[in-house]
N, C-alpha and C positions, 0 to 999 in steps of 0.2 A: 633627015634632021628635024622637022616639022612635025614628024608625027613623035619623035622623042620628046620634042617641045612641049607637046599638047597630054603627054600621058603622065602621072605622077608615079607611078609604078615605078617605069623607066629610068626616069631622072633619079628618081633613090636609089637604082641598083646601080644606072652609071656612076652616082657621086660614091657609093661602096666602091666602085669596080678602080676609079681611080685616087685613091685612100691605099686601097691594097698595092697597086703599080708604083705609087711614089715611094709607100714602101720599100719594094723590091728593089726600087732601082735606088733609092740610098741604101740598103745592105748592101749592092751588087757594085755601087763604085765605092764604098767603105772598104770591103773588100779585096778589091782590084787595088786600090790604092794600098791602104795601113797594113790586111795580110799579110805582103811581102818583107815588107823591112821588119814585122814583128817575128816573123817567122825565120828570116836571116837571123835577129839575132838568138832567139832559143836556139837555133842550130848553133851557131858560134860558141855560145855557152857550154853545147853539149859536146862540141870538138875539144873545148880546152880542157873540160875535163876529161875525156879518154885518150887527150897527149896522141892525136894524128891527123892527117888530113884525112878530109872527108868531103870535099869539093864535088866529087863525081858524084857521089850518095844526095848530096845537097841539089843539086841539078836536080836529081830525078825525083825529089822530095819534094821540092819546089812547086816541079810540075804536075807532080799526084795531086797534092795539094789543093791548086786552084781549081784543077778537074772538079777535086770531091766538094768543093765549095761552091762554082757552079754547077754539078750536081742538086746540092742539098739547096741550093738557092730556087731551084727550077721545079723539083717537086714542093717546096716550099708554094712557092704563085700558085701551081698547080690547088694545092690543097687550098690557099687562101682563097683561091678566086670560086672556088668550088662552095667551100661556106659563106662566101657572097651572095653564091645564087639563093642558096636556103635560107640563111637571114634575113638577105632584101622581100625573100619571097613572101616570109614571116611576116615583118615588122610592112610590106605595103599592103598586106591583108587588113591588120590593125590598122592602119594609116588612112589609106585609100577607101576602104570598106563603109565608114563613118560616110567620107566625104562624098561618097554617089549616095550612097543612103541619104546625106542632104541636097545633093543635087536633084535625084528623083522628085523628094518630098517636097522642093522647091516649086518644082514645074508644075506638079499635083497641084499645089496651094493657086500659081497663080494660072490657072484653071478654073478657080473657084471650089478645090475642097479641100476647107479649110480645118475639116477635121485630119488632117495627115501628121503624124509626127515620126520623129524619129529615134530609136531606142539612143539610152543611156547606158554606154558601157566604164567602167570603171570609175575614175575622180582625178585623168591628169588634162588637159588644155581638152583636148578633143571631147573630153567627158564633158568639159562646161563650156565647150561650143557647141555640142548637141543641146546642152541645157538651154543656153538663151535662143537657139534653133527653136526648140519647141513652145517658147516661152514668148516669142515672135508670133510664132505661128497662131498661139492662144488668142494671143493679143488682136490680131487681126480678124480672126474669128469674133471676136467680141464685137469690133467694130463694127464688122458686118452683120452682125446681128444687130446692130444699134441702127445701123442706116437702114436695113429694111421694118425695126419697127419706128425709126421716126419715117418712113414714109408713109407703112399705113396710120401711123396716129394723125398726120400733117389728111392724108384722107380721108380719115375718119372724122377731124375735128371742122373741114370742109364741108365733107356731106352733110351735116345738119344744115348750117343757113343757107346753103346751096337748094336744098330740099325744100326749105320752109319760103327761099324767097319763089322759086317754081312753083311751087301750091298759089302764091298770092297772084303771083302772074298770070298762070294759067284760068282761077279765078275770074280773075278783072277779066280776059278774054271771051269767059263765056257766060262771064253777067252774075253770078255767083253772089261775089264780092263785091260791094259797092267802091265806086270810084270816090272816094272819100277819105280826109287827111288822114282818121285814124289808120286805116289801108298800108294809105302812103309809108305814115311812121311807121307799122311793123315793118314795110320793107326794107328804110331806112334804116333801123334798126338792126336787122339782120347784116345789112351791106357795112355799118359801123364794125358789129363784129370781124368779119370777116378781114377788113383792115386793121384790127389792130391783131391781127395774128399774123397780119404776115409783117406789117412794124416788126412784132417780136420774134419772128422768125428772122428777119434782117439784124435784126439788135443780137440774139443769138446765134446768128451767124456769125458777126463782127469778136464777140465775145469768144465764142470757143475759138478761132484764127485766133485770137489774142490781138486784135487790130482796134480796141478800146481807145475811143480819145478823150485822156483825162485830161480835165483845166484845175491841177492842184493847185490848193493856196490852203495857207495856215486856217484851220479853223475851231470853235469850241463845237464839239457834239452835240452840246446841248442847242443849238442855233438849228440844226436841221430835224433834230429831235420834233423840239417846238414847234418848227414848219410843217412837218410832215402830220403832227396831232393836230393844228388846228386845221389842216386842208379836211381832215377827216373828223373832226368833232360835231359834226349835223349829226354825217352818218352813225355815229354811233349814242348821240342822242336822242335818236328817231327810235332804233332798235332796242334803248333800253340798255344798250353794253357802260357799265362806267368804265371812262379812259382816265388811267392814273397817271404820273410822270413822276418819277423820283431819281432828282441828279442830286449827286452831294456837292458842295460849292465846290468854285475856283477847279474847273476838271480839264487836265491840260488839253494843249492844243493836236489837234493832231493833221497831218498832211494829205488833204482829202480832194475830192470833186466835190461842192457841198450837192450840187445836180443830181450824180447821179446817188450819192448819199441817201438826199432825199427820195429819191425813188426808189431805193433800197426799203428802207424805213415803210413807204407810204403801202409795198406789198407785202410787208410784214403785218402792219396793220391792218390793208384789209382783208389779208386771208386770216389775223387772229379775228378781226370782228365778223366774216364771213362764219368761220366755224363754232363762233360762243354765243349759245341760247342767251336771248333776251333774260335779262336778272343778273349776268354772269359780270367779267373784269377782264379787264386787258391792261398790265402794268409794262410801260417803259422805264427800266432802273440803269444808270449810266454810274460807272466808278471809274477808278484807275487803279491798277495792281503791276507794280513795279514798272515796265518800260510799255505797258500795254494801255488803252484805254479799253474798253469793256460795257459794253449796248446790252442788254436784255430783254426782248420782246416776250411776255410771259402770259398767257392767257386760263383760262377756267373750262376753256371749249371740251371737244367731241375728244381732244389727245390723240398721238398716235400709237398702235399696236407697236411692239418692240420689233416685231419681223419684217415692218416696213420703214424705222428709219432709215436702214442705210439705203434705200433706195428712195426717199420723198426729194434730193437734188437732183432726180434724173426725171429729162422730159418728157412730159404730157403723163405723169404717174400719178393716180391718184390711189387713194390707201382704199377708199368706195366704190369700186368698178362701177356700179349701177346709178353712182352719181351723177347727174345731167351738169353741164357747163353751162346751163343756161344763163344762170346767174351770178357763174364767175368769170375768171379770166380767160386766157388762153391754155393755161397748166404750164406755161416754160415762164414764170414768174420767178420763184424759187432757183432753176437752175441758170434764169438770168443774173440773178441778185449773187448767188455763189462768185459766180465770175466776176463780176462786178466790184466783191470783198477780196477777193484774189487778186483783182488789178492794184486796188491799194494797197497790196503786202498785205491782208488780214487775213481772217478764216469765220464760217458762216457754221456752226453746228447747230444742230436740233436735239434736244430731248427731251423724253415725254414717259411719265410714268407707267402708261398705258390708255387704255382706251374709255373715253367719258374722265379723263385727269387731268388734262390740259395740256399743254406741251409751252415749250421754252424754245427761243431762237436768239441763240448770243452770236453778237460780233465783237472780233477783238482785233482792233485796229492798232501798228505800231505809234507810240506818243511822237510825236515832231522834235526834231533836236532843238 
């Protein structure tokens, strides 16, 4: 019984096999029972009209009768249970056949190859459980490509100050390099780096868990807006960038962290003024359009290629391979700040005419009831 339990085969021919028995056995006390008295009376009928008894005839009629009907009941099972075998054997080929095919491809996967899938036959239930089968299976392949390149990027963006603070070390050890603040500071320096990437590796950790703690309160846009331009108006008055702002009045309120808002803002700004030559513009333009409010962070800079939008929210991607970090962030800015507009119900898009055209970074946050 255990092994019927465990097999799917089985269990479909026995659910056939007894389908067909219930069958039989209502024909077979249908039979036993209603034959008789229907059959008495057709004979009855057939006595009155040839005007004589026929009692004895009727006896042996009776019992031919039942004979030929269990007869014809018995090869009847016979043949049904016979196209049991071949239908179940059929329909668990189709049935069952899929479902090792995703059991195999299962075990393959958590293996680790994640290239396995498994054919799509037809378009009924089993067609689109193969389908979200392999569509799993994608899915997870993705991932795992995602986690071995955030590891080598997370080691990659390690070995530089890891490298540059060994050099100074080693150095100072063997007289090299003067034991002197400037010294100091590059090390320091390097070691600041190095903390604030794993901060945003923590903050980006939190963020893709979806473990975000917002302190929403009613706010006007334009308040962090503001905050965020003048934390950065040196910076961009040293470089030569002119910083515009243009709100149109009275711009509703909307349901925000003004925190991390601001910090939103303040990496929008300085990867527009990181990317736009001295001479250029960096505009913040804030509206409202029907139930949404509406950010624009818009710049004059470097622009990006059309083939790397859809990949500039994913981490540590930069559109310049041969670009050095030295003088920007960690590169998980961007796919912090996505999340971030995510946790408030909004959405973070980028577009850019192309390259040396400047690019544009709208959020569009829902209006506060």
């Amino acid at each position: 019984m255990n092994l019927i339990r465990q097999r799917l085969g089985r269990k479909l021919f026995f659910s056939y096999l007894i389908i067909i028995l219930v069958g039989v056995v209502s024909l077979a006390v249908t039979a036993e029972f209603h034959a008789p008295s229907a059959f008495d009376r057709h004979m009855a009928s057939m006595e009155t009209m040839m005007g004589g008894s026929m009692s004895g005839m009727m006896a042996d009629l009776t019992a031919n009768f039942r004979t030929a009907v269990n007869e014809i009941l018995f090869v009847a099972a016979g043949i049904a249970m016979a196209t049991a075998v071949l239908v179940s054997s059929f329909v668990t080929r189709r049935i069952v056949s899929p479902v090792q095919q995703m059991k195999t491809a299962s075990q393959r996967i958590a293996d680790g190859r994640y290239d396995e899938r498994v054919q799509v036959v037809g378009e009924d239930e089993l067609a689109d459980l193969a389908q979200s089968f392999n569509q799993m299976a994608h899915t997870l392949a993705q991932t795992e490509e995602r986690r071995r390149q955030l590891i080598g990027d997370v080691a990659h963006e390690l070995r530089t100050p890891l490298s540059s603070i060994k050099s100074v070390m080693e150095g100072l050890e063997d007289g090299v390099l003067p034991a002197e603040s400037a010294t100091f500071h590059d090390v320091q320096h390097e070691v600041s780096r190095l903390q604030r990437l794993v901060q945003d590796l923590e903050q980006l950790s939190r963020a893709e868990a979806g473990q975000i703690i917002l302190e929403l309160e009613e706010a006007n846009p334009a308040a962090f807006i503001q905050a965020a331009a003048e934390r950065l108006r040196m910076q961009f008055d040293d470089k030569g960038v002119a910083l515009r702002l243009e709100m149109v009045e009275d711009l509703p309120h909307v349901q925000v962290d003004t925190a991390r808002m601001t910090q939103v803002l303040l990496n929008l700004l300085g990867n527009a003024l990181q990317y736009t030559s001295p001479g250029g513009q960096v505009s913040v333009r804030a509206w409202a359009n029907s139930n949404k409010a509406i950010i624009a962070v818009q710049d004059t800079g470097i622009g990006i290629p059309v083939e790397h939008l859809r990949h500039i929210f994913e981490r540590f991607y930069r559109v310049d391979k041969s670009r050095s970090r030295t003088g920007g962030g960690s590169g998980i800015g961007l796919t912090i700040s996505k999340h971030l507009i995510e946790a408030h119900n909004g959405r973070l898009t980028a577009a850019s005419p192309g390259l040396n055209q400047g690019s544009t970074f709208t959020i569009t946050l829902p209006i506060a009831a």
